[in-house]
N, CA and C of each residue as an Amber inpcrd file, in Angstrom:
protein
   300
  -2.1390000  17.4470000 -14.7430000  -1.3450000  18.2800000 -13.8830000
   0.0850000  18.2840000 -14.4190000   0.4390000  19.3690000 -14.5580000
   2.1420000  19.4430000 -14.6240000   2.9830000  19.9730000 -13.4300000
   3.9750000  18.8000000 -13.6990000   5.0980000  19.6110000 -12.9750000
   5.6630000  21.1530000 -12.7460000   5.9040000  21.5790000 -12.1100000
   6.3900000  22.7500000 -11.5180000   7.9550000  22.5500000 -12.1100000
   8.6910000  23.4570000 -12.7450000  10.4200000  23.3740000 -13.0380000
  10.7530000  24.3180000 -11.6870000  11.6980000  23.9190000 -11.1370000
  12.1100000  24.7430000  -9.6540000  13.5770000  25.1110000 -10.0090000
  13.6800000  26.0720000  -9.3140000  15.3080000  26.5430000 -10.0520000
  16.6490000  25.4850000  -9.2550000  17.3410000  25.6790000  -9.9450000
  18.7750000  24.8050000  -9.5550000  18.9120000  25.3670000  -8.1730000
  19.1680000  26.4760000  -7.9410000  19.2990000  26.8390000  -6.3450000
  18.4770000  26.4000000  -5.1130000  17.0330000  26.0850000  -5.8090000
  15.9910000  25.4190000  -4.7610000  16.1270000  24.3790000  -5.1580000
  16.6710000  23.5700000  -5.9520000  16.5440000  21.9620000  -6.3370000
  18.1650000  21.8890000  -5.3850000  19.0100000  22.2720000  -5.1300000
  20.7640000  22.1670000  -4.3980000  20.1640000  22.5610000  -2.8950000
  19.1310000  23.2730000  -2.3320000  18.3370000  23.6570000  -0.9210000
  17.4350000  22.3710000  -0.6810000  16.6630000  21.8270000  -1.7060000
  16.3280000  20.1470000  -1.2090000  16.9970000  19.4170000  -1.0820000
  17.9630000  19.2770000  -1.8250000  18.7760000  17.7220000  -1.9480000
  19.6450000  17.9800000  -0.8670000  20.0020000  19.5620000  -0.1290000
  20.7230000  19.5290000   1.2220000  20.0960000  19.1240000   2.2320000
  18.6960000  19.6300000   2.2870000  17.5140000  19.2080000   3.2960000
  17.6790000  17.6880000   3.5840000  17.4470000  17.4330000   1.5560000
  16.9820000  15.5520000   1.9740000  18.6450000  14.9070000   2.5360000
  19.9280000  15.1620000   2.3500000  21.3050000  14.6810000   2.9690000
  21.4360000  14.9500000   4.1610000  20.9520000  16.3000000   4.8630000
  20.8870000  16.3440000   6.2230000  19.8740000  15.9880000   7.4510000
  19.2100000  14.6520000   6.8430000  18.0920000  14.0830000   7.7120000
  18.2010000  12.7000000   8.0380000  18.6400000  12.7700000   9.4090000
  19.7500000  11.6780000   9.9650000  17.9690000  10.3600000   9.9900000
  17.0900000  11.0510000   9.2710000  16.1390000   9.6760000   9.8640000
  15.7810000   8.9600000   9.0170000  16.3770000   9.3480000   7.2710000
  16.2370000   9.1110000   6.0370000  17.3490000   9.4100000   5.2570000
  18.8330000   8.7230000   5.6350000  19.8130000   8.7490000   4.7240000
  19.5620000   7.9040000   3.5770000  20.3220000   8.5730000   2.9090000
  20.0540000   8.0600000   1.1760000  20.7220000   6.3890000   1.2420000
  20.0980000   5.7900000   0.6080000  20.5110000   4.7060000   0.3480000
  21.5910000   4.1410000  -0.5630000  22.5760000   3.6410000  -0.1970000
  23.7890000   3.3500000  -0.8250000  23.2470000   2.3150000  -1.9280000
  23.8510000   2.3210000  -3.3210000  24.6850000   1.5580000  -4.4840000
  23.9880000  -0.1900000  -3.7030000  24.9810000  -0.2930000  -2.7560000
  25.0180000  -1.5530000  -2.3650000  23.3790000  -1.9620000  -1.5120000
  23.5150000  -0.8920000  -0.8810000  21.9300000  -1.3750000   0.1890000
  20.6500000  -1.6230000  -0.8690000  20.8080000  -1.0630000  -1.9660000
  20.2330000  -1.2270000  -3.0060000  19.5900000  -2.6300000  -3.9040000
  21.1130000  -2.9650000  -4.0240000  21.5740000  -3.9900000  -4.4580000
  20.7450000  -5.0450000  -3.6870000  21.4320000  -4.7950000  -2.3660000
  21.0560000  -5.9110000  -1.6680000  19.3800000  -6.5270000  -1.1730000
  18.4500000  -5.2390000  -1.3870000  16.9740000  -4.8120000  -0.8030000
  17.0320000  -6.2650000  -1.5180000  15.5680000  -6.5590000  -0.1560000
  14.3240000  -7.3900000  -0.8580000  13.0290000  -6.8640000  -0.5370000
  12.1210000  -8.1130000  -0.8190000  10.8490000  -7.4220000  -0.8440000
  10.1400000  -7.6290000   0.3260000   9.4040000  -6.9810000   1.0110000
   9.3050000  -6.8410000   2.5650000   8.6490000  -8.1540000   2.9810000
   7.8420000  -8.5150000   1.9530000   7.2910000 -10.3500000   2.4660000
   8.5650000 -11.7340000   3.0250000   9.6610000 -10.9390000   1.5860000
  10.7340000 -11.7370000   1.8560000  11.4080000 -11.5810000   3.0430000
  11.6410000 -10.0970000   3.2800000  12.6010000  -9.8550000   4.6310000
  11.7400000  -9.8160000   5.8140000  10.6630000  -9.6490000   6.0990000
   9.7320000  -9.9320000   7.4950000   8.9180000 -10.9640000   7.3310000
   8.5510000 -12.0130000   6.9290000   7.7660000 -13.2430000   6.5620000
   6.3370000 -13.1800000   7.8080000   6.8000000 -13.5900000   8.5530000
   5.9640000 -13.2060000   9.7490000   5.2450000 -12.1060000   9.6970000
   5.7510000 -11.0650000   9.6430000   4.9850000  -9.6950000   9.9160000
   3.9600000  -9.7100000   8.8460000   4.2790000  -9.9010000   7.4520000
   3.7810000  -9.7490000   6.4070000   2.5240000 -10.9180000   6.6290000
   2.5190000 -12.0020000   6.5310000   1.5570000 -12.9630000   7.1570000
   0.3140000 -12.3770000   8.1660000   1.1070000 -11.8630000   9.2830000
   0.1220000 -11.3290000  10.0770000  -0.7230000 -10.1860000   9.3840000
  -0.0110000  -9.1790000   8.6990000  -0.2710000  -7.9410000   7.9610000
  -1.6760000  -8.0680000   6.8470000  -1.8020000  -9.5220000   6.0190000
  -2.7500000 -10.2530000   5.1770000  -3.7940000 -10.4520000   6.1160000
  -3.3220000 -10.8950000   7.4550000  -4.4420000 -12.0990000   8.3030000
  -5.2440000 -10.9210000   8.6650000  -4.8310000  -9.5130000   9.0010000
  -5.2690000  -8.5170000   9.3260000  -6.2520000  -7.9240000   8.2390000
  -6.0950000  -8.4350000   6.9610000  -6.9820000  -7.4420000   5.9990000
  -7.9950000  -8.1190000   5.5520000  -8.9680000  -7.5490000   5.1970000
 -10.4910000  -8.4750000   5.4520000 -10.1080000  -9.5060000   3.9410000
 -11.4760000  -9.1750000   3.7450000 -11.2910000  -9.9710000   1.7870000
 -11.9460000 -11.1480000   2.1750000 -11.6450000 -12.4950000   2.1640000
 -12.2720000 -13.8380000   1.8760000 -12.2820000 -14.3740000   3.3720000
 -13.8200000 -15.0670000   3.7060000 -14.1560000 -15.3190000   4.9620000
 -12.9720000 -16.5340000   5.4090000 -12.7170000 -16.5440000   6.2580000
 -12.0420000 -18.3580000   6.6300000 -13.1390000 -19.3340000   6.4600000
 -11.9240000 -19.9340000   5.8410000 -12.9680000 -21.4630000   5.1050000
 -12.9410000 -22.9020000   6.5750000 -14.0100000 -23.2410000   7.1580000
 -14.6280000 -24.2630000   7.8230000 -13.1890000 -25.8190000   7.6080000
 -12.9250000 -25.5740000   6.6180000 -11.8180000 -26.8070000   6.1110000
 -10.5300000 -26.3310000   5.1760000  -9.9960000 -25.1930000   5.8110000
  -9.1250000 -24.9390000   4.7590000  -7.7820000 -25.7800000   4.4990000
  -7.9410000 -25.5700000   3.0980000  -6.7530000 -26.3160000   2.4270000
  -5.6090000 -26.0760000   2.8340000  -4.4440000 -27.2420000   2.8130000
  -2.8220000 -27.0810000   3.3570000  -2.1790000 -27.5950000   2.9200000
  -1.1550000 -25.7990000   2.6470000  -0.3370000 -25.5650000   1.5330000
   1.0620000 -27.1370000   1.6600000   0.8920000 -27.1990000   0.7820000
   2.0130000 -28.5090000   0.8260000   3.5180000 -28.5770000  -0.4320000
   4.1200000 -29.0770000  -0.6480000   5.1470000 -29.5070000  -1.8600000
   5.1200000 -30.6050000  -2.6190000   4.8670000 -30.3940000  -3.7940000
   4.7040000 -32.1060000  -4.4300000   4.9400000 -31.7700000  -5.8550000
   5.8340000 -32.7820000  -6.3150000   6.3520000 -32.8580000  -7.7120000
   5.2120000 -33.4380000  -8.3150000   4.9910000 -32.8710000  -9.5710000
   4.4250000 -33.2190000 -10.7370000   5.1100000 -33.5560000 -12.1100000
   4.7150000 -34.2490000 -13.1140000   5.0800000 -34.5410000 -14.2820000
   4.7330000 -32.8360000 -15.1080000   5.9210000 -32.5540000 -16.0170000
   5.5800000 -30.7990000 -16.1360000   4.3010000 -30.6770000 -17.4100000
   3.7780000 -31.9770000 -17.8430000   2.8490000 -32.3810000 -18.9420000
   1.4210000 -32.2440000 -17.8960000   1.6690000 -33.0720000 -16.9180000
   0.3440000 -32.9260000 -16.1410000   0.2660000 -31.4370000 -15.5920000
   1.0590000 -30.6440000 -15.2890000   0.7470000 -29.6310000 -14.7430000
   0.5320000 -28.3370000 -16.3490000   1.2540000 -28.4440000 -16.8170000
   0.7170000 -27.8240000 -18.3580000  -0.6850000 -28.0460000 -18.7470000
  -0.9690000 -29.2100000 -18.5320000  -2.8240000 -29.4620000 -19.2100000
  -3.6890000 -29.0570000 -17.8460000  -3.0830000 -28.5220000 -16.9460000
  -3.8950000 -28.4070000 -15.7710000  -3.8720000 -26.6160000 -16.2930000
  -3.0010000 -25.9680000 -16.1890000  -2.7640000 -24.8820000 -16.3450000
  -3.4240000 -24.1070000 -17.1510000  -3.7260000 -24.7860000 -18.3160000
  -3.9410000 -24.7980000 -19.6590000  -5.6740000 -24.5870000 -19.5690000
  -5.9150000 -25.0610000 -18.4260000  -7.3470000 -25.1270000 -18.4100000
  -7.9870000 -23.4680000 -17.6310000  -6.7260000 -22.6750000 -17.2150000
  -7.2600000 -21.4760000 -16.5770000  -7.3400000 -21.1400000 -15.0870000
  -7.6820000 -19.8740000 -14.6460000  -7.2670000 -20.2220000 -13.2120000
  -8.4640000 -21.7130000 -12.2310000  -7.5130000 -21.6550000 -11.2390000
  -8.3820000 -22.9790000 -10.5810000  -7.8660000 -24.0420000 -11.1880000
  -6.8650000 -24.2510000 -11.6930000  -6.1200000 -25.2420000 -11.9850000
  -5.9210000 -26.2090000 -10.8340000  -5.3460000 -25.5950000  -9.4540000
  -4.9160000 -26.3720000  -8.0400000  -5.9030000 -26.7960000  -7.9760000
  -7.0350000 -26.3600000  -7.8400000  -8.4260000 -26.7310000  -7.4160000
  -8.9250000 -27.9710000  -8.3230000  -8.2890000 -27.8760000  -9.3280000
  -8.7790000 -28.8170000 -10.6140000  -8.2940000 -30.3800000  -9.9810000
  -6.7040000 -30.2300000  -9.7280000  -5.8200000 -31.2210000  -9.2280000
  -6.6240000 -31.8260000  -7.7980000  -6.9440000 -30.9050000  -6.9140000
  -7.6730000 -31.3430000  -6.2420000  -8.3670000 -32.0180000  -6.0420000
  -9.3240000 -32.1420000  -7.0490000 -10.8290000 -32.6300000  -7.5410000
 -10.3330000 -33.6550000  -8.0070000  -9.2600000 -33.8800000  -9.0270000
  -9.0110000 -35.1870000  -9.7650000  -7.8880000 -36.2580000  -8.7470000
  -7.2250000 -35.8090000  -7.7440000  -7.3040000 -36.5790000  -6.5980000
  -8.0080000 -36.9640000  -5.4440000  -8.6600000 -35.9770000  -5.1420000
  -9.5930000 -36.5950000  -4.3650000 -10.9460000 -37.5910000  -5.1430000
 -11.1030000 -38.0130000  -6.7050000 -11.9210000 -38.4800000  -7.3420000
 -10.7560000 -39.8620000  -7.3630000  -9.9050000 -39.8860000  -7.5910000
  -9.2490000 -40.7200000  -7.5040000  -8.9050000 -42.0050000  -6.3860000
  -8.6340000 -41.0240000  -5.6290000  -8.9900000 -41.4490000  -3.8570000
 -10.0190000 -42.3950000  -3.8960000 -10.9470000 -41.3210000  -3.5370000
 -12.6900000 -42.2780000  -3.5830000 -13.0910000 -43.2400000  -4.6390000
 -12.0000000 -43.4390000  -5.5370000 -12.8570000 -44.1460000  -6.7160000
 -11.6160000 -45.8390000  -6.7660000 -11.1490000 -45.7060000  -5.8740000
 -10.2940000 -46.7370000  -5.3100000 -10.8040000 -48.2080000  -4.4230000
């Protein structure tokens, strides 16, 4: 498909249309600047918005998300191994655990 070329007089009749529509002013330089990304600026909403979309059943024991430093060698040879890496770490602490 190609574009349509529209003449300068109908391209100066949109861009008045799109400036005189108090429900979609153009976005400033700065508001620009400043945007984030809607997960970032509604956290919540966006959360709910996922919980809402089908995809993967809820898991009976699901895992929880946590923070924990690693050595950046152990997490490289984990990485290294492809996705399912977390899952990998998983396995080799909880083998650890039990083998105590």
């Amino acid at each position: 498909m190609t574009a349509t070329k529209i003449s300068d007089a109908e391209e100066a009749r949109v861009q008045q249309m799109i400036a005189s529509d108090p429900d979609a002013p153009e976005a400033t330089d700065q508001q620009l600047a400043d945007a984030r990304p809607f997960a970032e600026a509604f956290p919540d909403l966006a959360a709910k918005m996922r919980k809402n979309v089908g995809g993967r059943p809820r898991s009976d024991n699901p895992k929880q998300p946590i923070s924990i430093r690693l050595d950046q060698d152990v997490i490289a040879k984990f990485k290294a191994t492809g996705p399912g890496w977390q899952s990998r770490i998983n396995e080799a602490l909880r083998h650890a655990k039990l083998s105590q």
